[in-house]
C-alpha positions in Angstrom: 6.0 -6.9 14.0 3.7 -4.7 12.2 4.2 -4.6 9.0 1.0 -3.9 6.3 0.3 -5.7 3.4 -1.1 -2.8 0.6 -3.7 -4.0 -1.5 -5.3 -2.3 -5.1 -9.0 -1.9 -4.9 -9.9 -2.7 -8.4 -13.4 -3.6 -9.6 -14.3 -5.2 -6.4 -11.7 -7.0 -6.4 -8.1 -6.5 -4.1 -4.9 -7.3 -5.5 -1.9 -7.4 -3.3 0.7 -4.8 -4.4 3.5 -5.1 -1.5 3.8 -7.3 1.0 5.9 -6.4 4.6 5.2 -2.6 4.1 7.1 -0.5 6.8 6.9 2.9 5.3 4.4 4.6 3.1 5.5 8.1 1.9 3.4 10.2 -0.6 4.8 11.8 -3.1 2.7 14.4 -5.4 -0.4 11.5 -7.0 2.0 8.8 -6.2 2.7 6.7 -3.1 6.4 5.0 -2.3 5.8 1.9 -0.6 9.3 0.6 1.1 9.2 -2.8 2.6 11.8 -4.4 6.0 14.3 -4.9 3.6 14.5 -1.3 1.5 12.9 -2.4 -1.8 10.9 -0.1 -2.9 7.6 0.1 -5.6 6.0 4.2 -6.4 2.5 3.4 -6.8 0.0 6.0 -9.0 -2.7 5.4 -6.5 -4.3 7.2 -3.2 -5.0 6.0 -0.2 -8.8 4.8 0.3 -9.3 2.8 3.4 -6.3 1.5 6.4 -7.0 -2.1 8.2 -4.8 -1.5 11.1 -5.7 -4.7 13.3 -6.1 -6.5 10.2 -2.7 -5.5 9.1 -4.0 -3.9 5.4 -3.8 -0.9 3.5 -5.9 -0.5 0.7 -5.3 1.9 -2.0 -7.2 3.1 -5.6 -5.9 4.1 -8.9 -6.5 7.4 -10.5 
């Protein structure tokens, strides 16, 4: 499978917001993260760097 872990880039330091992430959908300054299972989390953040081999997303706050 390929599901992403997102991580918050905070103050050098990365702090796992969702784990399994299938589907990232932006939405105005916010991003919906849905996982395998539906559960959703809306983030305030914007995308900042993607990991694809290494399976991570990484993400900022405004």
């Amino acid at each position: 499978m390929c599901e992403l872990t997102v991580y918050l880039l905070e103050d050098g330091r990365e702090e796992v917001l969702m784990e399994d992430v299938a589907n990232i959908t932006p939405d105005g300054d916010r991003l919906v993260l849905t996982d395998l299972l539906g559960q959703q989390k809306i983030v305030d953040a914007r995308l900042k760097e993607l990991k694809l081999l290494e399976h991570k997303i990484f993400v900022t706050g405004k």
